[in-house]
C-alpha positions in Angstrom: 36.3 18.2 165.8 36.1 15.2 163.1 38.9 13.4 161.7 38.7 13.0 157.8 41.1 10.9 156.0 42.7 12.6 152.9 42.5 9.4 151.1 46.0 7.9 149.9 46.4 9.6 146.2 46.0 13.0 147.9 47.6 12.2 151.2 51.0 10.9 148.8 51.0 14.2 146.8 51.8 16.0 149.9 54.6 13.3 151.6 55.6 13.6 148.3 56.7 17.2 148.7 56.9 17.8 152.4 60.3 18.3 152.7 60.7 20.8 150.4 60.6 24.6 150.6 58.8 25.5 147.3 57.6 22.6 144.2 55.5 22.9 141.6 52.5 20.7 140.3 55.2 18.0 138.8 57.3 17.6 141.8 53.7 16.3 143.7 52.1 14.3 140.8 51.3 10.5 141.6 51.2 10.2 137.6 47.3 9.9 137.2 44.3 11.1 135.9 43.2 12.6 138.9 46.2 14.4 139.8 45.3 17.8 138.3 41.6 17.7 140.6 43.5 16.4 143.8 46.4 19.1 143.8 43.3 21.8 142.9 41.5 20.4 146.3 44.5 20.8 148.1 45.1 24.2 147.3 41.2 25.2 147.9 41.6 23.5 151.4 44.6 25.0 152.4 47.0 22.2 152.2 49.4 24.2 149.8 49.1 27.9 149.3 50.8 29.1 146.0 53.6 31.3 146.3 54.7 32.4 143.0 53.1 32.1 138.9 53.6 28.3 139.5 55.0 27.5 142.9 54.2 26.4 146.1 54.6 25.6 149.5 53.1 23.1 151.9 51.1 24.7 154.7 51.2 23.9 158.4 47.4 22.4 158.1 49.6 19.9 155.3 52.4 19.2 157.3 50.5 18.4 160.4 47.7 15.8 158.1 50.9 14.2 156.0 51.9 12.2 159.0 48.7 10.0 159.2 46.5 11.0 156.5 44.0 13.1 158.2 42.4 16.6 158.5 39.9 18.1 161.4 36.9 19.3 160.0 
């Protein structure tokens, strides 16, 4: 399996909410203009999964790239 990296703006949104049990789309924001398309890949890869209207939750695929930055392919 390939390693990809997540690249650092995504790979912050999700240290960024690691340690908590649910967050919305404000709690992972890096506070730029690419925030809404990064947190929207994240989701369609399976990094967070929604749980409610507006919440979410980090997945194990998340928790185990946010320590270095990468995914398997």
């Amino acid at each position: 399996m390939a390693q990809i990296s997540l690249g650092e703006s995504r790979w912050r949104m999700v240290r960024r909410v690691l340690k908590k049990k649910k967050f919305c789309y404000d709690d992972a924001r890096n506070m730029t203009r690419f925030d809404k398309a990064h947190f929207e890949w994240l989701i369609e890869r399976g990094f967070f999964e929604r749980v409610e209207e507006s919440w979410y939750t980090v997945t194990d695929k998340g928790r185990e790239s946010a320590e270095l930055g990468f995914y398997e392919v």
